[in-house]
C-alpha positions in Angstrom: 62.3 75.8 -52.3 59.3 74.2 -53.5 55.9 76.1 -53.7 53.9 72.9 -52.9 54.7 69.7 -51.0 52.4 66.4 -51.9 52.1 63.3 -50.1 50.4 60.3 -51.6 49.9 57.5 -54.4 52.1 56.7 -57.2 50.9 54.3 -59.3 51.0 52.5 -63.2 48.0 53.2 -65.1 47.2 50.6 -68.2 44.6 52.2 -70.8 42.9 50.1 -73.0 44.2 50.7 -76.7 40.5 48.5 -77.8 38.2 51.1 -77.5 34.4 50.3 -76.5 35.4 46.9 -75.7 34.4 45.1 -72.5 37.7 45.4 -70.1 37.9 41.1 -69.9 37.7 41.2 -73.5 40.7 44.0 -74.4 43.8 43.0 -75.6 46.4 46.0 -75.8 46.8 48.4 -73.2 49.0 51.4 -72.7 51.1 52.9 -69.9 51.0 55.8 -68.0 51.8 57.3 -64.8 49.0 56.7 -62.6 47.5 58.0 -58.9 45.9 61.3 -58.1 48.6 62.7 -56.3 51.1 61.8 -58.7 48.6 63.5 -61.6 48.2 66.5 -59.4 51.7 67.0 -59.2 52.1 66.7 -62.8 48.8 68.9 -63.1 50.8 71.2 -61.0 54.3 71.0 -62.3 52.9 71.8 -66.0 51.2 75.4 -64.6 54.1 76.6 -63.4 54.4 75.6 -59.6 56.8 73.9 -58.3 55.8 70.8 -56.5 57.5 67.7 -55.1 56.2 64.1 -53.5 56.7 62.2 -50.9 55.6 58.5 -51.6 56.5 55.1 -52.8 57.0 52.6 -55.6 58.3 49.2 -56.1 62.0 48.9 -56.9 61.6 47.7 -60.3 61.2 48.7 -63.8 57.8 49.6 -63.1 58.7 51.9 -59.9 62.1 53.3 -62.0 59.6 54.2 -65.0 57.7 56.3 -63.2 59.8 58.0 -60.6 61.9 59.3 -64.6 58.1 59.5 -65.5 57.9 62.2 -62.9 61.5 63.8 -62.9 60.9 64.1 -66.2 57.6 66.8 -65.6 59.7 68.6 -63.5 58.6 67.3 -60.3 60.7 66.8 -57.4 60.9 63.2 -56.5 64.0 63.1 -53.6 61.2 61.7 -51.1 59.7 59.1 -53.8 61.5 56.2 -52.3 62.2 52.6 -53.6 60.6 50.0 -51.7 61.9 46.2 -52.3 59.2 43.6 -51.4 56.3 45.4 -52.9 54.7 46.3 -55.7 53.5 49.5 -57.1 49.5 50.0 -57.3 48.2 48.8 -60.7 45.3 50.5 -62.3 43.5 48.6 -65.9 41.3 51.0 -67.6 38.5 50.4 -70.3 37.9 52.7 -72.9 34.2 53.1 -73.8 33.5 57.0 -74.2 31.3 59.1 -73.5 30.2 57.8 -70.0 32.3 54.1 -69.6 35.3 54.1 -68.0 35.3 50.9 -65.6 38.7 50.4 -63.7 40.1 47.5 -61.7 42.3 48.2 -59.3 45.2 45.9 -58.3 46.1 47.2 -54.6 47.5 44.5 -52.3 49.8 45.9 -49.8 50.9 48.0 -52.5 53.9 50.5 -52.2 52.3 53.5 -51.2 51.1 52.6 -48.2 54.7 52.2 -46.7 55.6 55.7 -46.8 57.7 56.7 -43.9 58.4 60.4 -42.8 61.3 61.8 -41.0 63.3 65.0 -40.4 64.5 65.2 -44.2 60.7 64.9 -44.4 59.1 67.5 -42.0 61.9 70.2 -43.3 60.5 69.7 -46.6 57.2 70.1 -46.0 57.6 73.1 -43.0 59.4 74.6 -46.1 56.5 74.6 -48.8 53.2 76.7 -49.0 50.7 74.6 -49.5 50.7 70.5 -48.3 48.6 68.5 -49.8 47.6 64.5 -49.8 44.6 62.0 -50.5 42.5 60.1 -48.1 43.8 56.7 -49.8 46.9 58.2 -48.0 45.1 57.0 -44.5 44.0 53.3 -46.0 46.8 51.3 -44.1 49.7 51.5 -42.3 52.9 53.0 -42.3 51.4 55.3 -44.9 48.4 56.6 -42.4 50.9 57.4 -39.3 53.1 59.5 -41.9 50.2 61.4 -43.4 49.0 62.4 -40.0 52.2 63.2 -39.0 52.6 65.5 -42.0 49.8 67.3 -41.7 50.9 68.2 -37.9 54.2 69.1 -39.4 52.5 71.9 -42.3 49.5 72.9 -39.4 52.7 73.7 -37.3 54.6 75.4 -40.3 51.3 77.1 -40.7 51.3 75.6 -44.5 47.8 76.3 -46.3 46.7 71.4 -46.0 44.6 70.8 -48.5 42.8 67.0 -48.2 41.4 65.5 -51.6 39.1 62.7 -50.1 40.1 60.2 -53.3 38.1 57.5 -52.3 38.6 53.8 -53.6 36.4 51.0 -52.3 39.4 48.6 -53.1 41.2 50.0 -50.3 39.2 50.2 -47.9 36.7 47.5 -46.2 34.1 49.5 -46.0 33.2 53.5 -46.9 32.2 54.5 -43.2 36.6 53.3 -42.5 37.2 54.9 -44.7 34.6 58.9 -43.3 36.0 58.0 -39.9 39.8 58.3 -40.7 39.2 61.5 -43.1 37.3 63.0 -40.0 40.5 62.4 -37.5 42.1 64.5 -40.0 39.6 67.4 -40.7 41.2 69.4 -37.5 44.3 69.8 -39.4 42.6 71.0 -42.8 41.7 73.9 -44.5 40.4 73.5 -48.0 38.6 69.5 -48.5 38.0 68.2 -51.5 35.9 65.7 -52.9 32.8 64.1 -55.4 29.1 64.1 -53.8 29.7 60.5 -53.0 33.1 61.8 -50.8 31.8 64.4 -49.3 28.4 62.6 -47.7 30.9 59.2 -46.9 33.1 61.8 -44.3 30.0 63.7 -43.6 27.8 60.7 -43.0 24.9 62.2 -44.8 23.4 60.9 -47.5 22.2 64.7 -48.9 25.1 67.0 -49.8 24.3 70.4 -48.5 23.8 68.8 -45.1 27.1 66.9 -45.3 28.9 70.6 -46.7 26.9 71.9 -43.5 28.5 69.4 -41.6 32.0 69.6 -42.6 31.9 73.4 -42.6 31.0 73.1 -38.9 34.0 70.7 -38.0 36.6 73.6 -38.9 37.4 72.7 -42.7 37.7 76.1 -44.0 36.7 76.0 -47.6 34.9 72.7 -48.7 35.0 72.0 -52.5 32.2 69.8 -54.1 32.6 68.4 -57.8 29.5 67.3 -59.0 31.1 66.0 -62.7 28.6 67.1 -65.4 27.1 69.4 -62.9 29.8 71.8 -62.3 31.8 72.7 -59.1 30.5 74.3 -55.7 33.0 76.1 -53.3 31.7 77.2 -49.9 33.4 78.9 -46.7 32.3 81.0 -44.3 32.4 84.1 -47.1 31.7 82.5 -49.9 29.1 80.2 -51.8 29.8 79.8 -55.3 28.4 77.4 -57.9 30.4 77.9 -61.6 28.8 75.4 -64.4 31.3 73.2 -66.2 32.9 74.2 -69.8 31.4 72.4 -72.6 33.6 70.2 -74.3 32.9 66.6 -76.1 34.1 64.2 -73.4 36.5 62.1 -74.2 37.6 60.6 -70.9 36.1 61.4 -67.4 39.4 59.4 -66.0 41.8 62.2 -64.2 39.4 65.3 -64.3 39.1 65.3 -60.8 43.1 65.3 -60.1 43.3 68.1 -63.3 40.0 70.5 -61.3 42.6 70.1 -58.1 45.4 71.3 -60.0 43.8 74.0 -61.8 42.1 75.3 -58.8 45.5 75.2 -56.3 47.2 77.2 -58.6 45.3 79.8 -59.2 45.0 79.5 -55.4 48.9 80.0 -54.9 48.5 82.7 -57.0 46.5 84.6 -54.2 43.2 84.6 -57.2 39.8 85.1 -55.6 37.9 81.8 -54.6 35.7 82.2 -58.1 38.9 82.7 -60.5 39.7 79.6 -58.5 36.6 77.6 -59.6 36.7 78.5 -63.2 41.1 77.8 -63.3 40.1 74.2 -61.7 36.9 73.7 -64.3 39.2 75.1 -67.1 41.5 72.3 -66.5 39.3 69.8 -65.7 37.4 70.7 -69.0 40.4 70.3 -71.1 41.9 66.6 -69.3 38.2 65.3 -69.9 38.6 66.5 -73.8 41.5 64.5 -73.8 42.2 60.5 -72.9 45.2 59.8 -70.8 45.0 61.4 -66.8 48.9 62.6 -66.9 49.3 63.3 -70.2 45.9 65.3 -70.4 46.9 67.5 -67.9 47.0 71.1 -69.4 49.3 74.0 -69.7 48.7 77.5 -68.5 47.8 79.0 -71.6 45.7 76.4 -72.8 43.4 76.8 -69.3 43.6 80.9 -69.5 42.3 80.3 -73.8 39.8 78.3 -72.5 38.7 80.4 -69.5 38.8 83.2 -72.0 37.1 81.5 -75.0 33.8 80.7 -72.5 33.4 84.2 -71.1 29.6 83.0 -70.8 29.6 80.6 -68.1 28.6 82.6 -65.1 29.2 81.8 -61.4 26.0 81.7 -59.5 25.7 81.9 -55.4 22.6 80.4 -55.3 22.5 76.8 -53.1 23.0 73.5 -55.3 20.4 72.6 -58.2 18.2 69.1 -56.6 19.4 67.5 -59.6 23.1 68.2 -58.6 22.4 66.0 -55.1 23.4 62.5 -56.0 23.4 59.6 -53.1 26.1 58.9 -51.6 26.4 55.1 -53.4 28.6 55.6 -56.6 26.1 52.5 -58.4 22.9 54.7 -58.1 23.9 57.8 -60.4 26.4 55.3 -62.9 29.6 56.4 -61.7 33.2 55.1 -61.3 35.6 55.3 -58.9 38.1 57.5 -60.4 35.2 59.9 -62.2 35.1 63.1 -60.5 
């Protein structure tokens, strides 16, 4: 029995190997598994908890690289199925630390929008903990059927659903699509995460204690807010905690989200209080920012616990966001990219 069931994207990541060079202008990439669910089941896998996905990828070298890519981690992949006629998402990634990181993202029909859920499905998931999937999840169909379907299937199981928002212009035609179909699914959710930009698209607000106001009062149980170089913010109807980030030189931003979510579930499943949470998701997101590649950078337990234990300074606080942690909700006015967290 698995501890967590995921439901999401797969996809191939290519990293530029010409650092602070313009994306049209870079000539060698590397590859990588790719897709925040995929990196938070890695993320996962590599702390100890056993997690599988349900998703799909091409039926190609491509899709058979990373479904091994995945088995590989430990991961269970007996619902990653091989879809002929489509192609894995394709992610190119330029290199230009501290604060560049532009992506284009190559998502035409791709193969993770034709998941399709059944009974092998809903007995998996009835049988986990915690169920867990992305709003990109909801961007088309089969893919958005299926996720809603799963998440009646763990409500029903009375699974812990965790939703990360993950939200990518290029797969959606607009942001307020994309709010509306992450609100049809906030009934079936107890812990929502997402970026300021996220949190106010779902909440349509354009200030971010209004839209954690507003989700809080739709029934989301704990809403989680990472504000990047600001820090984290958890609130529920207990709890409002604010924990700073660790200082490390920044490497890549690419992934830090997907390693926060991993960090922060664990020590979740591990029945930790809401603040050892925060500082178990910040540890991890610390350490994959200190590194370059999203998979690869994920971290080990007892490289998060040194670094948890190494910063013994950074204090929670319970005091409402800092003004300069409020960003607008438009990712262009505060410099950010799609996949920064």
């Amino acid at each position: 029995m698995e501890d967590v069931s995921i439901l999401g994207r797969v996809g191939y990541d290519l990293y530029a190997e010409d650092h602070n060079v313009p994306l049209k202008d870079v000539r060698r990439f590397s590859r990588y598994l790719g897709g925040s669910s995929a990196n938070m089941a890695v993320g996962l896998s590599r702390l100890g908890v056993r997690a599988g996905i349900i998703s799909c990828v091409s039926d190609d070298p491509i899709g058979h690289y990373l479904v091994e890519y995945l088995q590989k981690e430990g991961v269970d992949t007996r619902f990653v199925r091989l879809k002929q006629g489509c192609l894995s998402s394709l992610c190119l990634t330029e290199i230009s630390p501290p604060d560049r990181f532009p992506q284009v993202f190559y998502r035409e029909r791709p193969a993770d929008t034709q998941v399709e859920v059944g009974d092998e499905e809903k007995e998996f998931i009835q049988s986990t903990r915690l169920f867990v999937t992305n709003g990109t999840s909801l961007c088309a169909s089969p893919a958005r059927e299926s996720t809603y379907r799963s998440l009646e299937w763990a409500r029903e199981a009375c699974a812990r659903v965790v939703l990360d928002v993950d939200y990518r212009a290029s797969s959606w035609s607009s942001a307020a699509q994309a709010g509306l179909y992450v609100r049809l699914a906030l009934p079936f959710v107890d812990i929502l995460i997402g970026n300021t930009e996220e949190l106010c698209i779902v909440a349509e607000s354009a200030d971010l204690d209004r839209a954690v106001e507003r989700l809080r009062k739709r029934g989301v149980g704990l809403v989680v807010a990472k504000l990047g170089a600001a820090g984290t913010r958890a609130v529920s109807a207990e709890e409002s905690l604010f924990l700073p980030p660790y200082p490390v030189e920044v490497v890549s931003t690419i992934g830090a989200g997907d390693g926060f979510a991993s960090g922060f579930l664990f020590a979740l499943l591990q029945n930790m209080p809401l603040a050892t949470a925060l500082k178990y998701g910040n540890a991890a997101a610390a350490i994959v920012v200190s590194r370059l590649m999203c998979s690869e950078a994920m971290p080990v337990l007892s490289e998060v616990e040194a670094l948890i234990a190494q910063t013994s300074d950074i204090r929670l606080q319970t005091s409402d966001l800092e003004s300069g942690a409020k960003r607008s909700p438009d990712p262009e006015a505060w410099g950010g990219t799609e996949d920064e967290w």
